[in-house]
C-alpha positions, 0 to 999 in steps of 0.5 A, spaced: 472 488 491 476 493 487 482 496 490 485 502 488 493 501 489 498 507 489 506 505 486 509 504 492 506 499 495 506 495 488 513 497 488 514 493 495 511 487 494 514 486 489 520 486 492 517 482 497 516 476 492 508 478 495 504 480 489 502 474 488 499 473 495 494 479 494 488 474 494 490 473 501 491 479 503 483 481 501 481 475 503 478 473 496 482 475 490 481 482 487 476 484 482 478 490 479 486 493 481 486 500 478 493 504 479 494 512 476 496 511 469 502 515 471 504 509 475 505 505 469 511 510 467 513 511 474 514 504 476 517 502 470 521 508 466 522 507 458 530 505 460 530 498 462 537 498 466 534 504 471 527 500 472 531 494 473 535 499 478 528 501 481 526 494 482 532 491 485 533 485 480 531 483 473 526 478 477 522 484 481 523 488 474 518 482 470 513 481 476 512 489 476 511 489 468 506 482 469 502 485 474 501 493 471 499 489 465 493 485 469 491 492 473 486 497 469 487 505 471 482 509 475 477 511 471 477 520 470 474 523 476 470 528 476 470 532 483 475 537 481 474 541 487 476 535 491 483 534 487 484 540 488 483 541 496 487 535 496 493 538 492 493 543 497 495 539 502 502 538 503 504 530 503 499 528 498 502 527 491 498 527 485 497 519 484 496 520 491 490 525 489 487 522 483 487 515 487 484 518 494 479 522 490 477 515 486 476 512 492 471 517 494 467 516 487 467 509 488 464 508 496 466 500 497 474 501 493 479 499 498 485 504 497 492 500 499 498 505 500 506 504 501 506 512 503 505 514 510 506 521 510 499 520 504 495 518 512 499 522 516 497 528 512 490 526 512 490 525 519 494 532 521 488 536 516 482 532 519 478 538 519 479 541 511 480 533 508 473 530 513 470 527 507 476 523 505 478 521 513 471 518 514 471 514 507 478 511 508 476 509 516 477 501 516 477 501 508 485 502 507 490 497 507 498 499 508 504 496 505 505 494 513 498 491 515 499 487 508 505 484 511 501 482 517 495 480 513 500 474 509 502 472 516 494 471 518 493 468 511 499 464 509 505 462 514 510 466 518 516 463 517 515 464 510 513 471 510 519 472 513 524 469 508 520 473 502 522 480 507 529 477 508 530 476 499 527 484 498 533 486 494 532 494 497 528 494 504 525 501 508 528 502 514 523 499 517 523 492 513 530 493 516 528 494 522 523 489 523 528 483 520 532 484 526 528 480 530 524 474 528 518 470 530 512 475 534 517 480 534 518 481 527 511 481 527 510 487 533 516 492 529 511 491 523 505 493 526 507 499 531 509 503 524 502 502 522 498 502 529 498 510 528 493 508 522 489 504 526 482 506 525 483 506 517 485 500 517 481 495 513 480 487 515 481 488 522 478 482 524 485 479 521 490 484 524 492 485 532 489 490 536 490 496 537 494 495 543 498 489 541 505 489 542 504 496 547 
């Protein structure tokens, strides 16, 4: 399986203490992880004292390093139209471009994303960007399914603890941490249930109704 991964969702697990349960998340441990080359800069400034800032600790600063060196950047894309039809939306940021025009060029990539405005603006501009809204339909997998496909795979109460030790939680993290148990569970979900249909492993994920 080959996974295309945008920063921020590398960037959250590893708050999380979640980057070693990607082969739960896939269900089977991925072969190939490319990131955008910009990542390895983005993700890891040239100043250790700001990339440790970025990360939330020293600790999430090391595993962050470990896993951008066992990853690979996208091969070049060759469909320069498609990049630049993709720059002209707004929302989409340029990792976010190269990696989604990867996934067109490699049809059984999964593309894993922490960005929602990157799927909202894909789904407010369905008629111009079709092409990219049906190859991510069941082929995505957001940073918040992900959180829900550790639970399927591994243990709730443990999840949590590893939700509970992130250094800088989002909002909604924070949000969903104020409950515990199922509720955690449905707060998690109701922020990705609008990308439902983009969603890959659903035969692991809630329906699209739960919590409702």
């Amino acid at each position: 399986m080959i996974v295309l991964s945008d920063n921020d969702v590398i960037l959250k697990l590893a708050q999380c203490n979640l980057l070693s349960q990607l082969p739960v998340v896939f269900n089977q441990p991925p072969e190939q992880i490319f990131i955008n080359p910009a990542a390895r800069f983005q993700l890891l400034p040239k100043n250790p004292d700001k990339a440790i800032r970025k990360c939330g600790s020293q600790v999430i600063f090391e595993q962050v390093g470990a896993f951008i060196e066992s990853v690979q950047d996208i091969p070049e894309v060759h469909d320069s139209q498609l990049i630049e039809l993709l720059g002209g939306v707004s929302g989409i940021d340029v990792g976010e471009q190269l990696l989604l025009a990867s996934c067109i060029e490699n049809p059984e990539a999964i593309f894993m994303t922490g960005d929602r405005r990157c799927l909202t603006a894909i789904v407010a501009n369905q008629p111009a960007l079709a092409v990219v809204h049906q190859r991510l339909l069941d082929a995505v997998v957001t940073f918040e399914s992900s959180l829900l496909l550790c639970v399927h795979g591994t243990d709730q109460a443990q999840v949590y603890e590893n939700l509970v030790s992130n250094p800088k939680p989002d909002g909604m993290l924070k949000l969903a941490l104020s409950n515990s148990g199922a509720a955690m569970c449905e707060c998690i979900f109701s922020h990705t249930r609008e990308f439902y249909d983009y969603l890959a492993f659903k035969d692991r994920l809630p329906d699209r109704e739960w919590g409702r």
